[in-house]
N, C-alpha and C positions, 0 to 999 in steps of 0.2 A: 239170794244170800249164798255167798260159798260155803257148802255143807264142811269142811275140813275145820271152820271156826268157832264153831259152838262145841264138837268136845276137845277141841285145838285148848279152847281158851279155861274151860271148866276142868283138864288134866293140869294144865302147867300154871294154874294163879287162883284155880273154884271163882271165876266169875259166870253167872249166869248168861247167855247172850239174847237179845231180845231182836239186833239190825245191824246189818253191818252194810258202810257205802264205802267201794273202792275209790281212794284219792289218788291223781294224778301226781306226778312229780318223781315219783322215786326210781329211780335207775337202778338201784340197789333191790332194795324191799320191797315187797307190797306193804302197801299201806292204806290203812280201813280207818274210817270213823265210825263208832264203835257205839250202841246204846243197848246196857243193860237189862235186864229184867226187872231192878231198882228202879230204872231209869236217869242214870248216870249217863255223859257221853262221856269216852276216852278215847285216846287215838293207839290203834294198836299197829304196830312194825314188827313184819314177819318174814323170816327166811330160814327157810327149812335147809338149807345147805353152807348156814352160816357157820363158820370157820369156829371153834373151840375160844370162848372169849371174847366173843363180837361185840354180842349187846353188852357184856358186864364190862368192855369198856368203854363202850355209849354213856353207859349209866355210871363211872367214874368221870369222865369227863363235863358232863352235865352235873353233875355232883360240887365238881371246882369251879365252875361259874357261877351256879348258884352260891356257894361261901364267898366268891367276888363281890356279891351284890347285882346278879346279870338274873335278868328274868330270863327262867326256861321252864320247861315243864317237868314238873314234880312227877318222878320216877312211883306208879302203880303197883307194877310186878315186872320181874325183868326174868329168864332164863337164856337156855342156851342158844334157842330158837327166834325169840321173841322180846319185845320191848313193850308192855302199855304203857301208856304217859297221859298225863293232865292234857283234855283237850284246850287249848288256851283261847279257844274260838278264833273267827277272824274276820277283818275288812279290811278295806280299800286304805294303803298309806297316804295321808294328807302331806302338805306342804312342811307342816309342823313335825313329820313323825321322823326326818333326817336327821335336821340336829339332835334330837334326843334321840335317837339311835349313834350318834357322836360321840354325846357326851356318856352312854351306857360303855362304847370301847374305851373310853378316855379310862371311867374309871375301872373297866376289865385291867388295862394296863398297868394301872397304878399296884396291880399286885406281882412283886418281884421275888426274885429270886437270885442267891450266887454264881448259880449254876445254869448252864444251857439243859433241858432234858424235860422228862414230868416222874411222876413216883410209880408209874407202869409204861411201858410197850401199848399202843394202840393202834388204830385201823385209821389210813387217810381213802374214804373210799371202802374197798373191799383188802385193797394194799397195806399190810402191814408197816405198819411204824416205828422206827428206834429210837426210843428216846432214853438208852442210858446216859447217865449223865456226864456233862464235859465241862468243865471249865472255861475252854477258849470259844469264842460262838463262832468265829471263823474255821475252826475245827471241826465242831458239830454241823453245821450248815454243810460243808464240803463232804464228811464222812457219811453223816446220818443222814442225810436228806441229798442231795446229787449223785454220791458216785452209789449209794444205796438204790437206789431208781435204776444208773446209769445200770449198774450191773445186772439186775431183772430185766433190763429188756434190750441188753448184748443175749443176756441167758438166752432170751425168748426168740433171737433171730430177728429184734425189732429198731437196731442200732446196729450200723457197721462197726468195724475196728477205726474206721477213721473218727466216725463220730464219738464214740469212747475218746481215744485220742487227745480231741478238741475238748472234750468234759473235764476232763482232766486235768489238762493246762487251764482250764478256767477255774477248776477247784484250787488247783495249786496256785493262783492268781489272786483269789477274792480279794484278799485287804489291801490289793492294789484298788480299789472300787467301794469297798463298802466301808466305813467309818466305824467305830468303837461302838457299842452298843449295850445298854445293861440287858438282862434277860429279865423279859416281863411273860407273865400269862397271855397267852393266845387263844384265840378261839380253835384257828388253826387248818378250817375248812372255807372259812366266809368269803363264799362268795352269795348275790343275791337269792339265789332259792335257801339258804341258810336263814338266810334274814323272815323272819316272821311277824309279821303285823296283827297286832292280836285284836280279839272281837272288843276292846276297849281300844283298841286305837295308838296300844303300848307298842314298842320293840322289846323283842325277844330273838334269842338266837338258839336256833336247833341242830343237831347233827356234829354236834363239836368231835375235833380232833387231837385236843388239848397238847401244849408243850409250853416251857420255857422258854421261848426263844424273842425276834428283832421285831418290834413295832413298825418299823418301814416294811416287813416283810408279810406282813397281817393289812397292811394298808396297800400294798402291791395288789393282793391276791383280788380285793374289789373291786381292781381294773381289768381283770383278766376276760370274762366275759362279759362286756358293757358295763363301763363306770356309774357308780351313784350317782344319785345329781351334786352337785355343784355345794349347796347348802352347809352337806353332811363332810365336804371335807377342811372345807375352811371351818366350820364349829371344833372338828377335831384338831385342826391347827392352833389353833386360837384357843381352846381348854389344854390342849399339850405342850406347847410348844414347840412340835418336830419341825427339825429343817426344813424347810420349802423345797428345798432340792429333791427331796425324798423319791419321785416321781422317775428321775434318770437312772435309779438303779431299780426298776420297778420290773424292767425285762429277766434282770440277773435271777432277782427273787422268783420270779414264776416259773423263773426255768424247771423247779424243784414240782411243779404242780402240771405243767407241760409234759416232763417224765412220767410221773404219776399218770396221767391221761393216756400215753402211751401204752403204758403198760393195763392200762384197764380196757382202753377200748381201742388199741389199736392205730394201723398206721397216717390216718387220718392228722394228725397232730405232729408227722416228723417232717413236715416242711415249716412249723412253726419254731422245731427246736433249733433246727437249720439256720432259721433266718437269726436267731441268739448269735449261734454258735458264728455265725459270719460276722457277729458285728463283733466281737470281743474276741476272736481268733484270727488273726489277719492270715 
């Protein structure tokens, strides 16, 4: 057991620690599952050099999906350091658990808003977030989320001037591509490791990045590293109605999380932004 979590966890929340097992997955965090001296399991999220406002806007976010109606794990103790949460358990997803994780975004979606934005600033990743709010969603898509990225990683030396360039004209482009759109809740991060299949066999979604923003562009993001199956998007077609088409502007939207990637882990991902930037810049 790592000796840093038992007075780690009894300074910042007086839980007693009894076992801690390190879990895999997290790029960001360490992450433990967690059994008290009560004998409780909780899952605890730890990063000692987390940025001023990390986990407490974890735990805002997770906060608005659950007033969605979206199963996630009920916030323990949160600081500046750290996050516990409701272990939700887990297993293997059945054939049955797509569409109801379908119909869980359908009705994520159905909570809207006038405005493109969220009621705080959050983290996508380790990457800071803007989400003051905007009126036009082809505005805030372009400002808040592209040339926001574009610019951290011109900063970083990880984007030429030409590549800039190209971002730009594509900012300055959008509504030539993307169609009108109201601003619904987002999870905002979901892609598969987001997705949680809990030890009853429910979905749940963890690690939210929350905003206002385009249901085609929350529906993008689950193709970005291997698509869900098949099931899970026809039940969301079919419970929402979104165009069919959705899918051809599915490159434009990820460009925004392609950046982001960039910028967290480097150049590994600027022949991906490349291949965008070629199809929509002639």
């Amino acid at each position: 057991m790592d000796d840093r979590l038992a007075p780690w966890l009894w300074r910042e929340c007086q839980v007693s620690l009894h076992s801690a097992q390190p879990l895999s997955g997290g790029s960001i965090n360490e992450v433990f599952r967690i059994t008290t001296k009560s004998g409780e399991r909780l899952i605890l999220k730890l990063n000692p050099n987390a940025t001023k406002g990390f986990f407490l806007a974890e735990q805002r976010g997770l906060s608005a999906l659950a007033a969605a109606g979206i199963k996630v794990p009920a916030v323990v103790a949160v600081s500046e350091h750290m996050l516990l949460l409701e272990d939700l358990g887990e297993s293997t997803a059945s054939s049955a658990f797509w569409p109801s994780l379908a119909q869980l975004l359908a009705t994520l979606h159905q909570t809207t808003s006038t405005r493109f934005g969220f009621t705080d600033n959050n983290f996508i990743g380790l990457t800071p977030q803007d989400n003051r709010w905007m009126e036009s969603g082809i505005r805030f898509f372009a400002e808040r989320r592209l040339l926001f990225q574009t610019s951290r990683a011109y900063d970083a030396g990880l984007l030429t001037a030409d590549d800039c360039r190209k971002l730009n004209l594509i900012a300055e482009r959008l509504a030539d591509w993307i169609p009108e759109q109201p601003p619904v809740l987002l999870h905002g991060d979901l892609w598969r490791g987001n997705i949680h299949c809990t030890g009853s066999s429910k979905p749940a979604l963890i690690d939210p990045a929350c905003y206002y923003g385009w249901a085609e562009a929350e529906l993008a993001m689950t193709t970005l590293f291997g698509e869900l199956p098949e099931a899970f998007y026809r039940e969301y077609q079919e419970i929402s109605g979104m165009v069919s088409d959705w899918r051809s502007r599915a490159t434009l939207y990820n460009l925004y999380h392609l950046l982001n990637h960039l910028n967290l882990f480097g150049g590994s991902y600027l022949s991906s932004i490349r291949a965008v930037l070629k199809r929509y810049v002639k």
